[in-house]
C-alpha positions as CSV (number, residue, x, y, z in Angstrom):
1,X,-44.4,-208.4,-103.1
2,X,-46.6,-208.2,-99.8
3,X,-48.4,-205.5,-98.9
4,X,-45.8,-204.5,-95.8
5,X,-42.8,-204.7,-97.9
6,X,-44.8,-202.5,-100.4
7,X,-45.1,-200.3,-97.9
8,X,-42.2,-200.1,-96.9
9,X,-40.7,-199.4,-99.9
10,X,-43.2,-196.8,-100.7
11,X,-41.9,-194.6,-97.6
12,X,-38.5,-195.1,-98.6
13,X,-38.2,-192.1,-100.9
14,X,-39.9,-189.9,-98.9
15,X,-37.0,-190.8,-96.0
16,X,-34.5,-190.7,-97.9
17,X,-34.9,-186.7,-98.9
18,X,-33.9,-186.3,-94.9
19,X,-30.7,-185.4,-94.2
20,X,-29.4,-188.4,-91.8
21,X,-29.1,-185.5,-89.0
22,X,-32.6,-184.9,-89.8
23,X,-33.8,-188.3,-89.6
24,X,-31.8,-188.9,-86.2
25,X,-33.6,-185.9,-84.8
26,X,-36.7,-187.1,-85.4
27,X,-36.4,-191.0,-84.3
28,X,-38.5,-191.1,-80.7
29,X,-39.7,-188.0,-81.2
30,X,-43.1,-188.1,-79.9
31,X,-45.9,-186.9,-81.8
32,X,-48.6,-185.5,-79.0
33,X,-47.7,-182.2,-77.8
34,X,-49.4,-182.2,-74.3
35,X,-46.8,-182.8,-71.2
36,X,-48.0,-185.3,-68.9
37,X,-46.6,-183.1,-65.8
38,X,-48.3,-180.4,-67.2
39,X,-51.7,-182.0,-67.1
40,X,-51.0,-183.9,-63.6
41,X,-50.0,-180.9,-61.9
42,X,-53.5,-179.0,-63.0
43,X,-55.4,-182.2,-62.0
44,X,-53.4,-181.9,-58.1
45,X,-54.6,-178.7,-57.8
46,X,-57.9,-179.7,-58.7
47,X,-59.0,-183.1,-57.6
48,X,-58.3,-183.3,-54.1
49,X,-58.4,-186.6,-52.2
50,X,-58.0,-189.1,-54.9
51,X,-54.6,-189.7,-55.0
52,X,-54.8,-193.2,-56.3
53,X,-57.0,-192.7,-58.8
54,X,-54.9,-189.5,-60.1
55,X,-51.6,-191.8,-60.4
56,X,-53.6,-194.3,-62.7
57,X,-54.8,-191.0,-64.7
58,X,-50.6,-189.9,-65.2
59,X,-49.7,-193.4,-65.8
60,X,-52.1,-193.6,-68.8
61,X,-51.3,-190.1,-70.4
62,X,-47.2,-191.0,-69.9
63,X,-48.4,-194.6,-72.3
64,X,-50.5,-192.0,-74.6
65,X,-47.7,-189.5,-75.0
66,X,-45.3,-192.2,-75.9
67,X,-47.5,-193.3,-79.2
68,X,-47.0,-197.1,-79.5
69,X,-50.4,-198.0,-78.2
70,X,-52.2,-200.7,-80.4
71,X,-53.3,-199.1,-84.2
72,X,-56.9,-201.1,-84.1
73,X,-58.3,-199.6,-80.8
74,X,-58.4,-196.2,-78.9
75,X,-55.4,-194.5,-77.5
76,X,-57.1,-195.4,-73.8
77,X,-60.5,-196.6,-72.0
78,X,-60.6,-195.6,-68.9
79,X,-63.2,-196.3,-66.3
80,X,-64.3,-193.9,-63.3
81,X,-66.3,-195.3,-60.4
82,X,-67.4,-193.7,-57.5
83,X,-70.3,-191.2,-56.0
84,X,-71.6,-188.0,-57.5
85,X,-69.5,-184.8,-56.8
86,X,-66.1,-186.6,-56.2
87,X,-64.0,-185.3,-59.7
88,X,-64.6,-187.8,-62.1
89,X,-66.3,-185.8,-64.6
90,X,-64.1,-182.9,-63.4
91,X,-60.7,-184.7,-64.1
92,X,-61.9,-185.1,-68.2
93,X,-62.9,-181.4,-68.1
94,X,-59.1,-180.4,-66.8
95,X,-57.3,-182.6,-69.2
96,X,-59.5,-181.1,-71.9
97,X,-58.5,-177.9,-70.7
98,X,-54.6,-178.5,-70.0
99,X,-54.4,-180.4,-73.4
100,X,-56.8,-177.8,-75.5
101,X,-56.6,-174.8,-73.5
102,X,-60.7,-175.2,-73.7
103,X,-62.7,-177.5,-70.8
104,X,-65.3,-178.3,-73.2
105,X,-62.8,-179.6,-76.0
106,X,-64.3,-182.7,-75.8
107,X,-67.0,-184.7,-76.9
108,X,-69.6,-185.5,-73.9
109,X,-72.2,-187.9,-74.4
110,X,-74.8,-188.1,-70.9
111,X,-76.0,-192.0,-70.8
112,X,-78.8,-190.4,-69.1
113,X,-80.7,-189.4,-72.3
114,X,-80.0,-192.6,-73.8
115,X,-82.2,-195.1,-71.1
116,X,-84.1,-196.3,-73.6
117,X,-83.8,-199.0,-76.0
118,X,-84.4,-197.1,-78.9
119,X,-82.7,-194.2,-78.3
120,X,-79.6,-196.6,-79.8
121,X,-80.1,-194.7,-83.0
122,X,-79.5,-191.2,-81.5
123,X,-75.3,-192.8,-81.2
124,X,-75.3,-194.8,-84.5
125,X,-77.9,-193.0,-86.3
126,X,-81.2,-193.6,-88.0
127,X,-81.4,-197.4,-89.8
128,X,-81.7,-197.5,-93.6
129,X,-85.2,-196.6,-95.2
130,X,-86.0,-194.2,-91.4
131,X,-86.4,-190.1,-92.1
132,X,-82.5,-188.8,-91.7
133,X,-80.6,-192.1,-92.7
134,X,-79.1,-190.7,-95.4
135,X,-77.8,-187.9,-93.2
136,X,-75.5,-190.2,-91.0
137,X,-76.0,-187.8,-88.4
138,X,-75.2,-189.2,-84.5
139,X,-75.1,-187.5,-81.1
140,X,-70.9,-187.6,-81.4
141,X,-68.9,-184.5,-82.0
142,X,-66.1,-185.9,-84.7
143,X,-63.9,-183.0,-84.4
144,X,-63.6,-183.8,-80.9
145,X,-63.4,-187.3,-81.3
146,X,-60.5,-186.8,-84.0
147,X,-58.3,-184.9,-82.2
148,X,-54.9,-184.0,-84.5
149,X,-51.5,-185.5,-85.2
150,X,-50.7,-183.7,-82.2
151,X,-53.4,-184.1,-80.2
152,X,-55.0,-186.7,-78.8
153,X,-59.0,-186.9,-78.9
154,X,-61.5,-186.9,-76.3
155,X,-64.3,-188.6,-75.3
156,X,-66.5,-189.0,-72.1
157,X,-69.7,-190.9,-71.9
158,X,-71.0,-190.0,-68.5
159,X,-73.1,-191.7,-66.3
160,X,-72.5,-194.7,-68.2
161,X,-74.8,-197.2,-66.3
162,X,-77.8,-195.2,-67.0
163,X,-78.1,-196.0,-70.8
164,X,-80.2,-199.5,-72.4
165,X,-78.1,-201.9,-72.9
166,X,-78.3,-202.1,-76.1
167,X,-76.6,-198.7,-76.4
168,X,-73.9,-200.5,-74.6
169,X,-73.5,-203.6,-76.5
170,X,-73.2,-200.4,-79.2
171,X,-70.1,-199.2,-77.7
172,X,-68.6,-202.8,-77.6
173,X,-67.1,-202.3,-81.1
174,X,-65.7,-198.9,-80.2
175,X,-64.4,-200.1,-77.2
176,X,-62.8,-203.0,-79.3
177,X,-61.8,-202.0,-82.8
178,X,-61.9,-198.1,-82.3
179,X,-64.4,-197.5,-85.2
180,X,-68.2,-197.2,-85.3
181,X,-69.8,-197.4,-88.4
182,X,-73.4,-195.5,-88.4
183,X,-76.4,-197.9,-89.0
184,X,-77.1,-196.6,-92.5
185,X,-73.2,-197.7,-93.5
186,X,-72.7,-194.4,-95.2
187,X,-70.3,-193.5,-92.8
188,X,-67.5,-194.6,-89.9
189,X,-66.3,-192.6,-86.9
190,X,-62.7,-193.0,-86.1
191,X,-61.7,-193.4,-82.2
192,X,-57.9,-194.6,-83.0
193,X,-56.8,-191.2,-81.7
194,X,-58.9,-190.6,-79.1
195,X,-58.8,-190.8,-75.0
196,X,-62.2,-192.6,-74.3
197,X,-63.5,-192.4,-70.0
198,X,-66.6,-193.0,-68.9
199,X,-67.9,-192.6,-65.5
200,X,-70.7,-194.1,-63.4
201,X,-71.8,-194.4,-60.1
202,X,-73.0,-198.2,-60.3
203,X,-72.3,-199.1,-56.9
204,X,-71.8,-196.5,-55.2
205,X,-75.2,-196.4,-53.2
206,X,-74.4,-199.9,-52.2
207,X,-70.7,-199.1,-50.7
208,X,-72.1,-195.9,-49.0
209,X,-74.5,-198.5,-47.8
210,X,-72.0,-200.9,-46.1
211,X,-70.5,-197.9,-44.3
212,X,-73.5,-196.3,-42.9
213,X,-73.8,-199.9,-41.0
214,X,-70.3,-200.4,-40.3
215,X,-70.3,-196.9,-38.0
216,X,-72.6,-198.7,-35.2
217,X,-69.1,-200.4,-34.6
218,X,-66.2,-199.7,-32.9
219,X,-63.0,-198.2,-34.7
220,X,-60.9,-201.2,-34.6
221,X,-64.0,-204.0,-35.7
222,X,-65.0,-201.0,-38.5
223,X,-61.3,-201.3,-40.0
224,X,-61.1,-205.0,-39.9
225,X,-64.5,-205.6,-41.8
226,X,-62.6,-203.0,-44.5
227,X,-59.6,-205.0,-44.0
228,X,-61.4,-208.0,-45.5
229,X,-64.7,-206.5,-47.7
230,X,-63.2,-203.5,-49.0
231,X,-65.9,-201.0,-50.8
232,X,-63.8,-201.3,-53.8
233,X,-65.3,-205.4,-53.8
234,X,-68.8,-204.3,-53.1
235,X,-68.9,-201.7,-56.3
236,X,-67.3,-204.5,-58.3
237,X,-69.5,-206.9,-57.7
238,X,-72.2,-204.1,-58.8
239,X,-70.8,-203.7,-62.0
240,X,-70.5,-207.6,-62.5
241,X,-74.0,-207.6,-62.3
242,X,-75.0,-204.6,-64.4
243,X,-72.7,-204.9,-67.1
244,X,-71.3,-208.0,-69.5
245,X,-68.5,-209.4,-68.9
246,X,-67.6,-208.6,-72.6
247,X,-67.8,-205.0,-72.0
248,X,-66.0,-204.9,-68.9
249,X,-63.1,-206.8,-70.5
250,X,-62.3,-204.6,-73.2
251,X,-61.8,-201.4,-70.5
252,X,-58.1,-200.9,-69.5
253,X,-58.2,-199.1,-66.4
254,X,-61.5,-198.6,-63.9
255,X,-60.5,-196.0,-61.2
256,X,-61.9,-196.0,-58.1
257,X,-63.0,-192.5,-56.5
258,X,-63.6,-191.9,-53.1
259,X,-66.0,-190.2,-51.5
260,X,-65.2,-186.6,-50.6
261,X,-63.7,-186.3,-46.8
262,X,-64.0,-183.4,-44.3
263,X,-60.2,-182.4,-44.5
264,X,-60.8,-181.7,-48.0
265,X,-63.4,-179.6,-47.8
266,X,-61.3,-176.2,-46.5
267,X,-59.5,-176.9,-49.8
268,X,-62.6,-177.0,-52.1
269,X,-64.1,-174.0,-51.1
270,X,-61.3,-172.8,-52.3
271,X,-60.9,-174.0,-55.6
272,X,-65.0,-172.4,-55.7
273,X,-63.9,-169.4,-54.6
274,X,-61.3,-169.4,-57.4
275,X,-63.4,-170.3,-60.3
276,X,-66.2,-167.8,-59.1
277,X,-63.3,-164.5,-59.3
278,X,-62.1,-165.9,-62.7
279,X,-65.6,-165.2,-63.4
280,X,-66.0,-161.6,-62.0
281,X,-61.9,-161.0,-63.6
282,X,-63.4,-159.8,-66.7
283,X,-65.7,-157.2,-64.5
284,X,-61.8,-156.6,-62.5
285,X,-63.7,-157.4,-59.4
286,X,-62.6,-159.9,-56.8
287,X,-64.2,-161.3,-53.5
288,X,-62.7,-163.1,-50.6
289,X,-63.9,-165.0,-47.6
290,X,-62.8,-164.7,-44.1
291,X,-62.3,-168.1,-42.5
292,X,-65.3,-167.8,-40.5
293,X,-67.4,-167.6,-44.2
294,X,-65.6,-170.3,-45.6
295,X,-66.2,-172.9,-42.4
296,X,-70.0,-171.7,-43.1
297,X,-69.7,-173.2,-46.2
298,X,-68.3,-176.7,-45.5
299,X,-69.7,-177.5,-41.8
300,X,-72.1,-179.6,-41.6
301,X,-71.5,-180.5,-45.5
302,X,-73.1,-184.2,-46.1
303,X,-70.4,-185.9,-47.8
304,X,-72.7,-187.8,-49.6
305,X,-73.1,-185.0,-52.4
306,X,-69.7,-184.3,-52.4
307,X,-67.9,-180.9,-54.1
308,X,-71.2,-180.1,-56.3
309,X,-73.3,-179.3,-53.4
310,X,-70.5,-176.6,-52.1
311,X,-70.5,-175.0,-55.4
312,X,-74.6,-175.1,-55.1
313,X,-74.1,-173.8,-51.8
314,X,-71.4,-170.7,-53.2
315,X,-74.1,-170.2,-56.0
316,X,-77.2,-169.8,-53.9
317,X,-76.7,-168.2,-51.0
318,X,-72.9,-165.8,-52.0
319,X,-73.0,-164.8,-55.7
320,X,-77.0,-163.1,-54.7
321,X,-75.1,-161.0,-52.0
322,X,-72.1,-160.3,-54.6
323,X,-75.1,-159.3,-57.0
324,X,-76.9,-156.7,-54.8
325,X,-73.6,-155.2,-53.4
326,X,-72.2,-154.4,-57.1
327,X,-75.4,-153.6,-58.6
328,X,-76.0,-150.9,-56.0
329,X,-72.2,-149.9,-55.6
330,X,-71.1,-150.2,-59.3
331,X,-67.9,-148.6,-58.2
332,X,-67.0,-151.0,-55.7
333,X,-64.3,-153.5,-57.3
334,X,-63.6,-155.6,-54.5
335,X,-65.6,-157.3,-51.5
336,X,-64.8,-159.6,-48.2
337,X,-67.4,-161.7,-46.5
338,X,-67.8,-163.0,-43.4
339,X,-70.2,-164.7,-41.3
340,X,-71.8,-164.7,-38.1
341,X,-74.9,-166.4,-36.4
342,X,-75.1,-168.1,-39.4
343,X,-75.8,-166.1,-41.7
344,X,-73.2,-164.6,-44.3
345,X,-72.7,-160.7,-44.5
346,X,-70.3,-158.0,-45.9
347,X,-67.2,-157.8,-43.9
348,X,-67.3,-154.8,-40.9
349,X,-63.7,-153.7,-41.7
350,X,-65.3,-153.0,-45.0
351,X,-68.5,-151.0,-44.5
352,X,-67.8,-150.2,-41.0
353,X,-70.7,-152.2,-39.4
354,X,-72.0,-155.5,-40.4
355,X,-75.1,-155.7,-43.3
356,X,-76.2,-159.2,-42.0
357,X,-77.8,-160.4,-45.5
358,X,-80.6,-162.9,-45.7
């Protein structure tokens, strides 16, 4: 008898004690818990201007929900191109979170600290006969990686063009087979069930680049030199050169993110504005912004460093107001700023004259 049929004779007591009601109820039932519509709707309020990229994102979790990807790789590879501060890192944070209920349930491995050829061992771990081989430690979180039955794994290595190639001829196997097996052989990290992205912004200088010398043109000459050499060819052709064609070939989606526009700014100092009272909840204090502070934060904003320089910005020059005002008023639960002559200070409504700040 082959090994299938003996299989499938093995399972056939174990189906049989279902009732056939039983077994009808649970045909197509799929095994991951998470909603796609769920985990899109957190990412729209979230990631704002990338609608594209987003609908490739729900597209792959609606194929990961249904469970018949391929048993010898992982559940997904997906690829995120584009400049720092657009979402990319972001969007694995909030699936984490709308999957988990935790942003950092994931494993997150920066390519930054791996630049170096030899730093190879810190993903497979120390060769046979080196101080710690017998260990089979590695820089991955397992439990992460793992996931459950009815969750999916996660995994994000960041900044992905920073690293030696080496360590990414290293990730060519996990990419492929969905198993690494540590140096020393004493053990294999399973990726079957796991959600794999990795961002970079290989190109990205390059495209930004091609733009800066396309505005010395008029409108209609700048769109027709888009029309035919679209940034999107001008980061591909980056990442032709930087990675193997091997490696490129075993990703299944690369997502393209664009760089943060001035209409979406209003919207993101928002979103900063809500994270920073989730933080002050458990204090059951709150702060809001008249419109006047919030334009101070996003005029003049270079879109080049995209949301993480507003929530620099938020850090720096609001939360060391917030910090004096409820330090010295501890009874004070709530506060609204505004700004004039640009500067930021405590609304006059509130305090009855302005305290221009800094």
């Amino acid at each position: 008898m082959s090994n299938a049929n003996h299989a499938f004779h093995a399972v056939q007591p174990a189906l049989s004690t279902h009732s056939a009601s039983e077994k009808n109820r649970l045909i197509g039932k799929p095994r991951f818990h998470f909603e796609p519509q769920a985990v899109m709707q957190r990412l729209r309020e979230r990631i704002i201007g990338q609608d594209a990229a987003l609908k490739e994102i729900e597209k792959m979790l609606h194929v990961v929900k249904a469970d018949f990807s391929s048993p010898d790789r992982p559940l997904s590879v997906t690829l995120m191109l584009g400049p720092t501060g657009v979402g990319k890192t972001e969007t694995v944070r909030l699936i984490a979170e709308a999957i988990y209920g935790r942003p950092d349930a994931f494993c997150r491995i920066d390519m930054n600290t791996l630049a170096q050829e030899h730093y190879a061992a810190a993903l497979t771990g120390a060769p046979p006969g080196y101080v710690g081989s017998k260990e089979g430690n590695s820089l991955f979180d397992e439990t992460a990686i793992a996931g459950s039955h009815t969750r999916p794994g996660i995994m994000l290595f960041d900044e992905l063009e920073k690293a030696s190639p080496e360590v990414i001829r290293g990730l060519m196997n996990v990419l492929d087979t969905g198993r690494l097996t540590l140096t020393a052989g004493t053990k294999t990290i399973d990726f079957r069930n796991c959600m794999i992205f990795m961002t970079s912004n290989a190109g990205a200088q390059a495209a930004q680049q091609y733009l800066d010398k396309l505005n010395v043109l008029p409108k209609r000459l700048q769109d027709a030199c888009l029309q035919r050499i679209p940034t999107k060819s001008i980061i591909e052709k980056v990442m032709q050169r930087q990675f193997d064609p091997e490696f490129l070939n075993r990703i299944d989606r690369t997502l393209h993110y664009l760089p943060v526009q001035d209409d979406a700014l209003p919207k993101l100092v928002d979103i900063e504005l809500e994270k920073l009272n989730l933080r002050l909840q458990h204090q059951k204090r709150t702060v809001t912004l008249t419109d006047a502070a919030k334009a101070h934060f996003y005029q003049g904003h270079d879109i080049r460093y995209g949301a993480r320089h507003l929530g620099r910005k938020i850090r720096t020059e609001l939360e060391p107001i917030l910090a004096m005002y409820f330090l010295s008023q501890p009874e004070r639960l709530s506060l609204k700023i505004d700004a004039k002559n640009g500067d930021l200070c405590i609304d006059a409504q509130q305090t009855k004259e302005k305290q221009t700040l800094f």
